[in-house]
N, C-alpha and C positions, 0 to 999 in steps of 0.2 A: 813407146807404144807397141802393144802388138799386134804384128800382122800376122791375118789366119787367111786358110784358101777354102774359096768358093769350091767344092767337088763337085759341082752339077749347076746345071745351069740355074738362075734364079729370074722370077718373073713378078712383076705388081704394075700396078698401076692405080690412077685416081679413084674418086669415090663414084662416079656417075660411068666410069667405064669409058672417057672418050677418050683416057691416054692409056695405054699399055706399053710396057716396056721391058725388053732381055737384057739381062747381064750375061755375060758369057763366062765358065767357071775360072779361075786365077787368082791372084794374090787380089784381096782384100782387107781393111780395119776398118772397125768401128768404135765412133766415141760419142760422150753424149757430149754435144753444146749446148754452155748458160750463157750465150755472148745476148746484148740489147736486140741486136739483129733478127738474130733468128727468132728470140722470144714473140720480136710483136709480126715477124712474115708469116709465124706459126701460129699467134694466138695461144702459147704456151709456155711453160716457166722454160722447159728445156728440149732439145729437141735431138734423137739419136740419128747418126752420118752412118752411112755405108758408104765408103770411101774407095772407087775402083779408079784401074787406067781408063781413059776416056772411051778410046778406042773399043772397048769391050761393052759399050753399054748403048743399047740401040731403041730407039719409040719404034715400037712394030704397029700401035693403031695410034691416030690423031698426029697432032703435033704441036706441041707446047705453047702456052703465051709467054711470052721473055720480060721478066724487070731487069732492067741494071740497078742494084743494088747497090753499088758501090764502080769506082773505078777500077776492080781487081778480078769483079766477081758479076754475075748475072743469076738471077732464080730465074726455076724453070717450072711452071704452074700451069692446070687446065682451066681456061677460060669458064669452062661453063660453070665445073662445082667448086672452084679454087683451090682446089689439092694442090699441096706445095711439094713437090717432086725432086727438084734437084737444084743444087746449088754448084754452079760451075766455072772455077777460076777460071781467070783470062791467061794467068801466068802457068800454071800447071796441066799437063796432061792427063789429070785424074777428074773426077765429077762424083761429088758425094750424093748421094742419094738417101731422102728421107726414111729411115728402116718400115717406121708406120705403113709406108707404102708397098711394098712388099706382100706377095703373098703368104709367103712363109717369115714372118718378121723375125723369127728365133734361128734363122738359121747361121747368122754370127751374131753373138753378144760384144756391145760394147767392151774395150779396154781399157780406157781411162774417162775421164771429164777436162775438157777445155774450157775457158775461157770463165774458171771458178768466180774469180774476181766480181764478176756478173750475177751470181747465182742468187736466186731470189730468199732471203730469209726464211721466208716459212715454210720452205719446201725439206721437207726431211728426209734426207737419204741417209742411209747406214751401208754402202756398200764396202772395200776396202780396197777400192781402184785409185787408184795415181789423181790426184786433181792438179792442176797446171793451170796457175792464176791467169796467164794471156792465153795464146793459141796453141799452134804442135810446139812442145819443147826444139830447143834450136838444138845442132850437132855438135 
């Protein structure tokens, strides 16, 4: 996967404005996932991660509603218009963030696709990024 760096700080939040949140600039990757999961927390075939250290990523207005989602991981979503925001292991020090969310969505592009195995048939992509039928490729 490639990891690229944030050069300036990045800002988004929900659709109704009651969560806001800074990432602070540093190493970041983005990928899209086609996992069952994310498709139906998203209501979507697939859904693009902004993948930072935890540490670096702050709600400066509101404060999230929490699912557990699984036992590994928690979403992070506004109560009022259900923007799905972040998805944050329990094992890891990082917190993906949904790109859509973002003010400036294009400020890193995706590097590969995760979780292909998943990926809904009639969705057509032509891109020439890396697809990795489970989750991050192991070392």
């Amino acid at each position: 996967m490639t990891t690229s760096t944030l050069a300036r700080e990045a800002l988004g939040g929900c659709l109704c404005g009651g969560l806001r949140y800074r990432i602070a600039p540093g190493g970041a990757m983005a990928v899209y996932c086609h996992c069952r999961m994310c498709q139906r927390a998203a209501g979507a075939p697939v859904v693009a991660w902004l993948t930072v250290a935890a540490s670096r990523f702050t709600y400066v207005v509101g404060a999230p509603a929490i699912y557990r989602s699984s036992e590994t991981a928690r979403r992070e979503f506004c109560a009022v218009c259900g923007s799905h925001i972040a998805f944050r292991p329990v094992d890891r020090a990082e917190i993906d963030v949904a790109c859509g969310t973002l003010d400036d969505p294009a400020i890193v592009a995706p590097s590969a696709h995760i979780w292909w195995e998943s990926k809904i048939p009639w969705l057509a992509l032509e891109d020439a990024l890396p697809h990795h039928l489970k989750g991050f490729p192991g070392p």
